[in-house]
N, C-alpha and C positions, 0 to 999 in steps of 0.2 A: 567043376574044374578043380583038381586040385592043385596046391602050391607046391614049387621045384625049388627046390632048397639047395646051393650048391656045396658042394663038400669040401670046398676051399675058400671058405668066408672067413676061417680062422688063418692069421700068420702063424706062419710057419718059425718054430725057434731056428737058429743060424742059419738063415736063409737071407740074400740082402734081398732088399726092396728098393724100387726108385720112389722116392716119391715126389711129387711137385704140386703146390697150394698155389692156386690166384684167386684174389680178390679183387673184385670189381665191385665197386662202390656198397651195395647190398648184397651181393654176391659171391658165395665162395666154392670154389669148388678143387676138393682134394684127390689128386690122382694117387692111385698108386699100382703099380707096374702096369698104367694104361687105362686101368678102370678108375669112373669117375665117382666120385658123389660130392652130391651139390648140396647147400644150405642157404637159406635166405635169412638174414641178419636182421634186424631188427632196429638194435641199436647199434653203436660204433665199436669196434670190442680194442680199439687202445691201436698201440704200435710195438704191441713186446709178443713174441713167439715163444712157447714152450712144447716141448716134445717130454713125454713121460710114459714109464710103463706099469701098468699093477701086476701086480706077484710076478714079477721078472724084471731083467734086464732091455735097457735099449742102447745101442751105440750109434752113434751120427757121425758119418764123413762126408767129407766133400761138398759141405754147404754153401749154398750163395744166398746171397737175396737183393733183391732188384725191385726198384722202384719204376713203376711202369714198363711195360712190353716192350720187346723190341721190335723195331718195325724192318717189313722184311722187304 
């Protein structure tokens, strides 16, 4: 079987993105434009957020953060 590698795994430069992180207790999972990836934590990783980029730029608008879910 071989593996399918898709040809849009890199971001794209001046392209926005949405993105959106929830945590749930051991659980994290980072969307972005829709697609998810998941990580299971270990230990506790703190209460401070940083966003950063190597050999480039990043710029951030429009951010929130919210302590627990909203219920619908």
């Amino acid at each position: 079987m071989a593996a399918v590698i898709c040809s849009r795994s890199k971001l794209e430069a001046g392209r926005n993105y949405h993105l959106q992180l929830i945590v749930d207790d051991t659980i994290g999972t980072l969307y972005v434009d829709g697609v998810a990836l998941n990580v299971r934590m270990y230990e506790r990783p703190g209460e401070s957020l940083s966003i950063f980029a190597t050999d480039g730029v990043v710029e951030v608008r429009n951010v929130s953060i919210a302590r627990g879910l909203k219920e619908v």
